[in-house]
C-alpha positions in Angstrom: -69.1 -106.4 -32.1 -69.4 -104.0 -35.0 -72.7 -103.0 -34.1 -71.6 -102.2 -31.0 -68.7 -99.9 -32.3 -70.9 -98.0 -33.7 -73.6 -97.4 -31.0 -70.3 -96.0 -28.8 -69.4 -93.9 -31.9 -72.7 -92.6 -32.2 -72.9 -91.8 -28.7 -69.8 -89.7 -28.8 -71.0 -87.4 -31.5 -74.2 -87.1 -29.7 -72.1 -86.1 -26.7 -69.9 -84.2 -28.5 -72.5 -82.5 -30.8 -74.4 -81.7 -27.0 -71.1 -79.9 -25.2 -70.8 -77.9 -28.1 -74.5 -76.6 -28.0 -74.1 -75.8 -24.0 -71.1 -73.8 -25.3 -72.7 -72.0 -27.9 -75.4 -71.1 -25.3 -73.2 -70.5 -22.4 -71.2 -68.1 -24.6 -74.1 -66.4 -26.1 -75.1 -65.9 -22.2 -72.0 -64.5 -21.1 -72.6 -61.8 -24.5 -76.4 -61.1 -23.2 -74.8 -60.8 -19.6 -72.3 -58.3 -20.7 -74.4 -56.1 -22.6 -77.0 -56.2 -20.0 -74.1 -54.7 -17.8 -72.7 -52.0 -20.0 -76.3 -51.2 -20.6 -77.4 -50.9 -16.6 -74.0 -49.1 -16.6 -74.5 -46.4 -19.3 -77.7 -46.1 -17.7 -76.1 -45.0 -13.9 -73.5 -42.5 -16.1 -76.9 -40.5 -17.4 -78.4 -40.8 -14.2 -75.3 -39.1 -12.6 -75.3 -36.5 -15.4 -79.2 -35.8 -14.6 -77.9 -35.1 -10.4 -75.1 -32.5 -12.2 -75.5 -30.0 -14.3 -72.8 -28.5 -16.0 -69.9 -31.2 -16.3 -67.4 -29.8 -18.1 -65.7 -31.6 -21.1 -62.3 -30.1 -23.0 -62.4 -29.4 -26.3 -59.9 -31.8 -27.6 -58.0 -31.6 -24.4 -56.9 -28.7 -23.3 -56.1 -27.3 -27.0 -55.4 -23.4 -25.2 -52.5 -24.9 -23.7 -50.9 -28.0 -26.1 -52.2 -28.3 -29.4 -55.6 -29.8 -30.0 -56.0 -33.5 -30.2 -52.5 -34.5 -28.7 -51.7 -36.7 -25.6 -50.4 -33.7 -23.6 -53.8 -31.8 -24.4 -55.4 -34.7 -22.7 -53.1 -34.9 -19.5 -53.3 -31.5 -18.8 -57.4 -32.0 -19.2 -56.8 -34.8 -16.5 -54.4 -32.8 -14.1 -57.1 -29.8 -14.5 -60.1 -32.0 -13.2 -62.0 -32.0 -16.5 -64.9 -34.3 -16.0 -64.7 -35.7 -19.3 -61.8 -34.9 -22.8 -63.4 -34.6 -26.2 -61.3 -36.0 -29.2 -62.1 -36.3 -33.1 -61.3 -39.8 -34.9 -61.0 -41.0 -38.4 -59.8 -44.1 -39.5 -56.4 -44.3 -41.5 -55.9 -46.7 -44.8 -55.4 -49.7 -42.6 -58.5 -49.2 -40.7 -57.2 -47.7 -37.4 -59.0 -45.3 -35.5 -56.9 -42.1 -35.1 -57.1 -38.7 -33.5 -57.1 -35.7 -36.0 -60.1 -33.2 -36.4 -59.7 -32.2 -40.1 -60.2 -34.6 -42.6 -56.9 -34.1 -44.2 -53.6 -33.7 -42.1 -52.7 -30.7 -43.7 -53.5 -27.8 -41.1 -52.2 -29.7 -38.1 -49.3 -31.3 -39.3 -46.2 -31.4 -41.8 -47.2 -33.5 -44.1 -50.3 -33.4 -46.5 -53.2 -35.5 -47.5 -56.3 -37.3 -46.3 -56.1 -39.1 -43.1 -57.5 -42.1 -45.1 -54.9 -42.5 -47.8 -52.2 -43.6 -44.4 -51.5 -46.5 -43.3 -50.9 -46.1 -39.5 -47.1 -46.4 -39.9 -46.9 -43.9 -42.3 -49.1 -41.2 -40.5 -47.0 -42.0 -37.4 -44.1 -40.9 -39.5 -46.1 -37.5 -39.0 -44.9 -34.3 -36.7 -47.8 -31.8 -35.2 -46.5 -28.8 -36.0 -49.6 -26.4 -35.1 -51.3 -25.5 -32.4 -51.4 -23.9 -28.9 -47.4 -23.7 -27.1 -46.2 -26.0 -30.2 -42.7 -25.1 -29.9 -42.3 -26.3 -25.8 -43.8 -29.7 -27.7 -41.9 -31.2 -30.1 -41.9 -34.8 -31.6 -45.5 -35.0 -30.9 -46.9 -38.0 -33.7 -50.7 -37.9 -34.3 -52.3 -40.5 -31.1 -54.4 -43.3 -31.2 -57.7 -43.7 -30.0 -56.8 -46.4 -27.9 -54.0 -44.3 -26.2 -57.0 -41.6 -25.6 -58.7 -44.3 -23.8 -56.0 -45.1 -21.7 -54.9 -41.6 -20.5 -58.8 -41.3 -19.9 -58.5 -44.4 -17.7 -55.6 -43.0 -16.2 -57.2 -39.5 -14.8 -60.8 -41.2 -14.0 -61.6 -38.5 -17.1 -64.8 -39.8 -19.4 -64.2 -40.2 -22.9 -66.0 -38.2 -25.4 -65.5 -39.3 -28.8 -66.6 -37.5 -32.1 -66.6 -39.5 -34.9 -65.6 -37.5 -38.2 -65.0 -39.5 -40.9 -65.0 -43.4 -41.9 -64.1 -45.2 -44.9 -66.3 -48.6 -44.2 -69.4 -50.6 -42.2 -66.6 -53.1 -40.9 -64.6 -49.5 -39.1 -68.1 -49.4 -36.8 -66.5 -53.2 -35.6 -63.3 -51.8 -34.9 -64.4 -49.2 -33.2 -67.0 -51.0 -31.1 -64.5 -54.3 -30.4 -62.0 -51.3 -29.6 -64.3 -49.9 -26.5 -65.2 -53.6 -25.7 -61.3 -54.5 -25.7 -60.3 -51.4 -23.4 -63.2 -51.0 -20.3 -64.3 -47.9 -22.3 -67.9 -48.8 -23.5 -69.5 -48.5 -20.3 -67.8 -44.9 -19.7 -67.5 -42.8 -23.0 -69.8 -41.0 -25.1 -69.6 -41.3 -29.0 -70.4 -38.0 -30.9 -71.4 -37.7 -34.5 -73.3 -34.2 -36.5 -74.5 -37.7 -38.5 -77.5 -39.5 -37.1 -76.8 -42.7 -39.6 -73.5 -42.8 -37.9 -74.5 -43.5 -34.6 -77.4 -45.8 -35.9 -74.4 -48.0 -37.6 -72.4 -48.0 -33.9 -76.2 -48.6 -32.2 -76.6 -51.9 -34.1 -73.2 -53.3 -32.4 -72.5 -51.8 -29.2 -74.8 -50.1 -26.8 -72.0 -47.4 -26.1 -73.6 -44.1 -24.7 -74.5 -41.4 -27.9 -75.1 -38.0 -28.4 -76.6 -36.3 -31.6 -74.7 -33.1 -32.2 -76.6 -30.4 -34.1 -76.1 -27.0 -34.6 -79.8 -26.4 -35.7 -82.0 -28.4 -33.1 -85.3 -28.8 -32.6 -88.0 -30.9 -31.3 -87.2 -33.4 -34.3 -83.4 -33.7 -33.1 -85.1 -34.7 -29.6 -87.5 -37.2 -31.2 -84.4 -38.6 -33.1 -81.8 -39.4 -30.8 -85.1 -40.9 -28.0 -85.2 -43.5 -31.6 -81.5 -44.1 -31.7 -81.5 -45.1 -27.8 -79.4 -44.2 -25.2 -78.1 -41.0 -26.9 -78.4 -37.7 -26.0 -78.2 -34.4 -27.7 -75.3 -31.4 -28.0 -76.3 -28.3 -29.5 -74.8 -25.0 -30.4 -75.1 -22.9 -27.2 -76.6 -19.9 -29.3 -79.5 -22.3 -30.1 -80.5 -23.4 -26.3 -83.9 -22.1 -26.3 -86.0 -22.6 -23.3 -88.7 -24.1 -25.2 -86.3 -26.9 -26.8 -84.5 -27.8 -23.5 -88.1 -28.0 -21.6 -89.3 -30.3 -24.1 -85.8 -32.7 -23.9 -86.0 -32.6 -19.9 -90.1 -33.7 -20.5 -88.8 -36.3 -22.5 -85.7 -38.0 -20.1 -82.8 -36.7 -22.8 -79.3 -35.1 -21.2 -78.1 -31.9 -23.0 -74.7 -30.8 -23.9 -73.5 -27.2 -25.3 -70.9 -26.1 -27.4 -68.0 -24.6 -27.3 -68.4 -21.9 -24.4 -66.1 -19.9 -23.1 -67.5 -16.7 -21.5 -67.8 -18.0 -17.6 -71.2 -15.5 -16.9 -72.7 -17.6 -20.6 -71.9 -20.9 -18.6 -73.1 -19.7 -15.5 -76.6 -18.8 -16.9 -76.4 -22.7 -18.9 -75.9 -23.8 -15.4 -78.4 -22.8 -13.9 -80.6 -24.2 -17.1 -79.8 -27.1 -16.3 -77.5 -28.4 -19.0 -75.9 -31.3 -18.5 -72.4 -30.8 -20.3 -71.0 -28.2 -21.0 -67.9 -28.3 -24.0 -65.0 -25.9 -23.5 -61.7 -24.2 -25.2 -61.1 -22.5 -22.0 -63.2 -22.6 -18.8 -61.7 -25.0 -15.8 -63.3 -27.3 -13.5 -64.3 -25.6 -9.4 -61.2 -27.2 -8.2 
């Protein structure tokens, strides 16, 4: 009888020790599946960019007409047709991805300090006070990144996301479970002037990249075909022929920026640039 106990007890730990394998595999299949998807994905978003030259992206939002990096910067981008918004992030105290472009909070709002010494609830306790038409907006608090996404989501706009500053390997998480969490890794584009950067985010996620330089050459090419899936965005006063014949030999998109003379953008155009980063041009409506 007791021998027999334990044969049954044996065979329940066998059976439960098997389920738990086949759901440890079937989980780390559902992961390979998904990133297989946001892969063949990502890949269809540069393909599209290839068929179009010349997708227009605002310069965090449309900063000539609400100041730069707020939510009504990016709805006006949406309700002008911008094909895609570009916002800065950094990372506050308590490791939340926010939108500011400086480092510090100083120029664009009324207080003072490094994004990075507030906690979210504090830096919400923040006004803009600068910034194009800042008097017909008032109350504006410094957004999210996950309320970018969403107005993104919202206006069918793709994100473009430049990462400035961050205070720790474990943000690169956030920021990648962030994307994951909010349908966004298959659609945006994550910036950096910081190749390590996006070699940190490349190890997680396989998000769509794009080196910005403003000094490019054949090495900046050879880089970002290493970093995978990325691209690269250059100065528009550095677009020489020989540098975007050798990144169309070699499969890579190219962005400009920030251009605002129309006949400039017309000329990129016809170059065949890919994106094209502005303060002031507007989408053919």
């Amino acid at each position: 009888m007791g021998k027999t106990k334990i044969r049954v007890k044996k065979t329940k730990i066998l059976l439960f020790v098997g389920l738990a394998v086949l759901l440890a595999a079937g989980l780390i299949w559902r992961q390979d599946l998904s990133h297989a998807f946001v892969s063949y994905q990502v890949e269809q978003n540069r393909e599209e960019a290839f068929d179009n030259a010349g997708l227009f992206i605002a310069h965090r939002g449309a900063s000539t007409l609400a100041p730069e990096n707020s939510l009504p910067a990016f709805r006006l981008a949406g309700e002008y047709g911008y094909w895609g918004a570009e916002c800065d992030v950094s990372v506050t105290k308590d490791g939340v991805w926010v939108l500011m472009h400086d480092q510090s909070v100083d120029r664009m709002t009324n207080g003072r300090g490094p994004v990075d010494s507030f906690t979210l609830e504090e830096i919400r306790k923040l006004k803009i006070d600068a910034g194009a038409n800042g008097r017909f907006y008032t109350d504006l608090q410094i957004p999210t990144l996950e309320e970018f996404l969403q107005i993104c989501r919202e206006y069918d706009m793709t994100p473009v996301i430049e990462i400035k500053s961050v205070r720790e390997d474990t943000d690169y998480d956030t920021l990648a479970d962030l994307l994951r969490q909010t349908r966004a890794e298959d659609r945006a584009i994550v910036l950096s002037f910081d190749d390590q950067k996006l070699q940190k985010l490349r190890e997680i996620s396989p998000v769509q990249m794009m080196l910005l330089s403003n000094r490019p050459s054949k090495a900046s090419v050879d880089r970002v075909l290493e970093l995978g899936n990325c691209d690269l965005a250059l100065e528009y006063r550095h677009c020489s022929g020989t540098l975007v014949d050798y990144a169309k030999e070699k499969g890579i998109l190219l962005g400009v920026y920030t251009v605002d003379d129309e006949l400039v953008c017309r000329d990129l155009v016809r170059r065949g640039i890919n994106f094209i980063t502005t303060n002031l041009l507007r989408p053919a409506a």
